[in-house]
N, C-alpha and C positions, 0 to 999 in steps of 0.2 A: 507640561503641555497637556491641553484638556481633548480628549477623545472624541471627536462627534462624531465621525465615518468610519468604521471598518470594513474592509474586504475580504471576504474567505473564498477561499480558491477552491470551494467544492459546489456540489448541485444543492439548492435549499431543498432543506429535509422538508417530507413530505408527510409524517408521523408524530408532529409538536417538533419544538425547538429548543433546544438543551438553552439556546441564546435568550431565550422570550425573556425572564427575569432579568437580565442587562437592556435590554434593550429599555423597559419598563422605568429599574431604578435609577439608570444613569442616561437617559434620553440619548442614546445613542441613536445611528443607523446603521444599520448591515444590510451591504449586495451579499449576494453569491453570484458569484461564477467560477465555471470550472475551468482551472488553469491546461487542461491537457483530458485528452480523451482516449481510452484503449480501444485495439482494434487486436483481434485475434489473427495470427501470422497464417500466410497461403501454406497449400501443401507443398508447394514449388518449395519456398523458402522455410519449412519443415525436413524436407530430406536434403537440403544444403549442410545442416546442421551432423546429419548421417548419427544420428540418437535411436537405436532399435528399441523401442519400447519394451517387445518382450523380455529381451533381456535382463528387467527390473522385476526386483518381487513385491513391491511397493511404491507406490505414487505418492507425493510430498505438493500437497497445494495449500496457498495464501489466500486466495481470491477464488469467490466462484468465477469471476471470468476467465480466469487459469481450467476450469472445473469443466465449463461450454467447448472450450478450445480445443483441450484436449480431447472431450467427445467426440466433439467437429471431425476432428482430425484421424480421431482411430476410424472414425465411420467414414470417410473418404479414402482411405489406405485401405480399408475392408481387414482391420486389425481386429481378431475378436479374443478382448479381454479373459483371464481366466481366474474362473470365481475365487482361485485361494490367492490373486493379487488383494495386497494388504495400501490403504488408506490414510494416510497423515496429513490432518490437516491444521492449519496454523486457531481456529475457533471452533466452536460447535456449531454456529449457523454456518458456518462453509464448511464443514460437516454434514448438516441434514440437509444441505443444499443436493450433494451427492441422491439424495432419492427421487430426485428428477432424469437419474439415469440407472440406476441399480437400483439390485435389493436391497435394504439397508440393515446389515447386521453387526450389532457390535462387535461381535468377534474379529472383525477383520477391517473395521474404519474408530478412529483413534482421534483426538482432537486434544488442541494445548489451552492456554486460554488468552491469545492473541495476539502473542508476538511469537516471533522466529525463534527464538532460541528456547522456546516450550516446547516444542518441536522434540529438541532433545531431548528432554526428559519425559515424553511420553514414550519415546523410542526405549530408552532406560537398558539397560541388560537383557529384557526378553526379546525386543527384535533388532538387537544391534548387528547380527548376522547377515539381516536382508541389504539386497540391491535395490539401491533407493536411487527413484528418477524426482527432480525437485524439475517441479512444472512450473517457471518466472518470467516476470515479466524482464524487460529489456534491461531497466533500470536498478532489479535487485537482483538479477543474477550472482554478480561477485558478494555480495553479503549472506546470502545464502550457502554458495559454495564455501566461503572462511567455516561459516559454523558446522557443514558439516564434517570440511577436512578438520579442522582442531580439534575434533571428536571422535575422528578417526575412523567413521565411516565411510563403507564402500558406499560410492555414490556419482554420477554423471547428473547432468542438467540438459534439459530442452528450453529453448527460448520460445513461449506460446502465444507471448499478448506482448504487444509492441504498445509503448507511448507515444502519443502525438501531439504538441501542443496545439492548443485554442491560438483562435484566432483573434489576439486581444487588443490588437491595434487602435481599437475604436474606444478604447478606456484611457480617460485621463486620471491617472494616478495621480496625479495633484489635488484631488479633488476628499482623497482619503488620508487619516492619519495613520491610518496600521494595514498591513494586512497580514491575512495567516494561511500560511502554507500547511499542508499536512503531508506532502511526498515531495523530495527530491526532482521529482518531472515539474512539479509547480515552480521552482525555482529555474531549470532548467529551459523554463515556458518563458517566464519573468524575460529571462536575459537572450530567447531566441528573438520574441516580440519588442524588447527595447534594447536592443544592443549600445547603444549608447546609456544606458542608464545609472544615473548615480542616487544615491541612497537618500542623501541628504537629512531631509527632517523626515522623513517617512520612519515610522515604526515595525519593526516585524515579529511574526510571533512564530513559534514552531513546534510542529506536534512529531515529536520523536525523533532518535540518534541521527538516522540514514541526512532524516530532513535539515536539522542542526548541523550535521558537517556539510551538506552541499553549500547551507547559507555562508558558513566559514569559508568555502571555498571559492564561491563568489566573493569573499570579502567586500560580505555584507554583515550585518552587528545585530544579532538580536536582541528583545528585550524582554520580553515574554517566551518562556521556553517550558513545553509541558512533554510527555507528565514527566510528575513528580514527586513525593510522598504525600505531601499536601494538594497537589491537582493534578489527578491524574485524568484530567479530560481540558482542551484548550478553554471552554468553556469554564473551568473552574480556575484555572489560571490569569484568564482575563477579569473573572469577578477579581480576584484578589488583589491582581495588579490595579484595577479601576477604584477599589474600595480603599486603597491606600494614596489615591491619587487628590 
């Protein structure tokens, strides 16, 4: 089957495009749209949750929007953080995102190098001790709590940033041969927006575990699935798949 249209289910990059050389050698076209959009949870439905922050001695965030929310949130509760709380965060740039609200000192803000389970091992044996508050969104809550119960840290979770799907009705997906999901909520988007939908000839590609089992769960079939030693970016996955094609 030869490729002309694909759809990525995120916002186009606004900094060059990891896609521009496919799109070049293999006369493709790519939309973007964003399959679902966060919104940071009210204080109402923050103390629902009955999560005392203090009580933690360390914050565990993935996403600056996790980063905003939280702020949001201490500053509306009039919560004032104390400087020897300690900082895990899943990258470096959602790392030095944090000095849009703090001091930034490395002694006490920590980064993995972009997935969940780095997390861990920047935790390692010197602050396995702390009470860890993991700041998630709706959708990865239970993936985060596995990795830290398996690990055996003390640890509770707040739900911060809620997903919401896009409103994708107005897309004929007949129109594309693949699309690529990168989150669980895009698939979850997929099948709030087409409830009747069958797969058929459409192609799917998918960027990471979480993303990969919702698709199986949907029993729906991938056929591009990143990363992975050889493409660890969907963009490098899709050259290979297309250059074999």
């Amino acid at each position: 089957m030869k490729i002309k249209r694909i759809l990525i289910s995120q916002p186009a990059p606004t900094n060059g495009s990891p896609y521009t050389e496919l799109i070049s050698k293999y006369k493709i076209g790519i939309d973007f749209i964003p399959f679902f959009r966060v919104e940071p949870v009210q204080v109402k439905e923050f103390r629902l949750q009955k999560v005392n922050i203090l009580d933690h001695t360390a914050i565990v965030f993935s996403s600056r929007t996790a980063i905003d929310a939280f702020f949001k949130i201490t500053e509306e509760l009039r919560i004032t953080i104390p400087e020897t709380m300690k900082y895990f965060c899943v990258s470096e740039a959602i790392a030095l995102y944090l000095q849009k609200y703090i001091v930034y000192r490395k002694r006490k803000i920590f980064f993995g190098n972009g997935s969940n389970c780095s997390i861990i091992d920047i935790i390692g044996t010197k602050h396995k001790a702390e009470s860890f508050l993991l700041t998630v969104t709706d959708n990865i809550k239970t993936d985060l709590n596995k990795i830290f119960t398996k690990s055996k840290l003390k640890h509770s979770s707040a739900i911060l940033v809620n997903t919401v799907p896009s409103d994708l009705k107005g897309i004929n997906l007949n129109s594309y041969d693949m699309v690529v999901f990168y989150s669980p909520s895009d698939v979850k988007s997929l099948l709030e927006n087409f409830p009747e939908f069958k797969q058929d000839s459409l192609l799917f590609a998918t960027y990471g575990q979480t993303t990969l089992k919702a698709l199986k769960a949907a029993k729906l079939l991938p056929t591009v699935v990143a990363p992975s030693p050889e493409a660890p970016s969907i963009a490098r996955a899709l050259y290979i798949y297309l250059d074999q094609k």
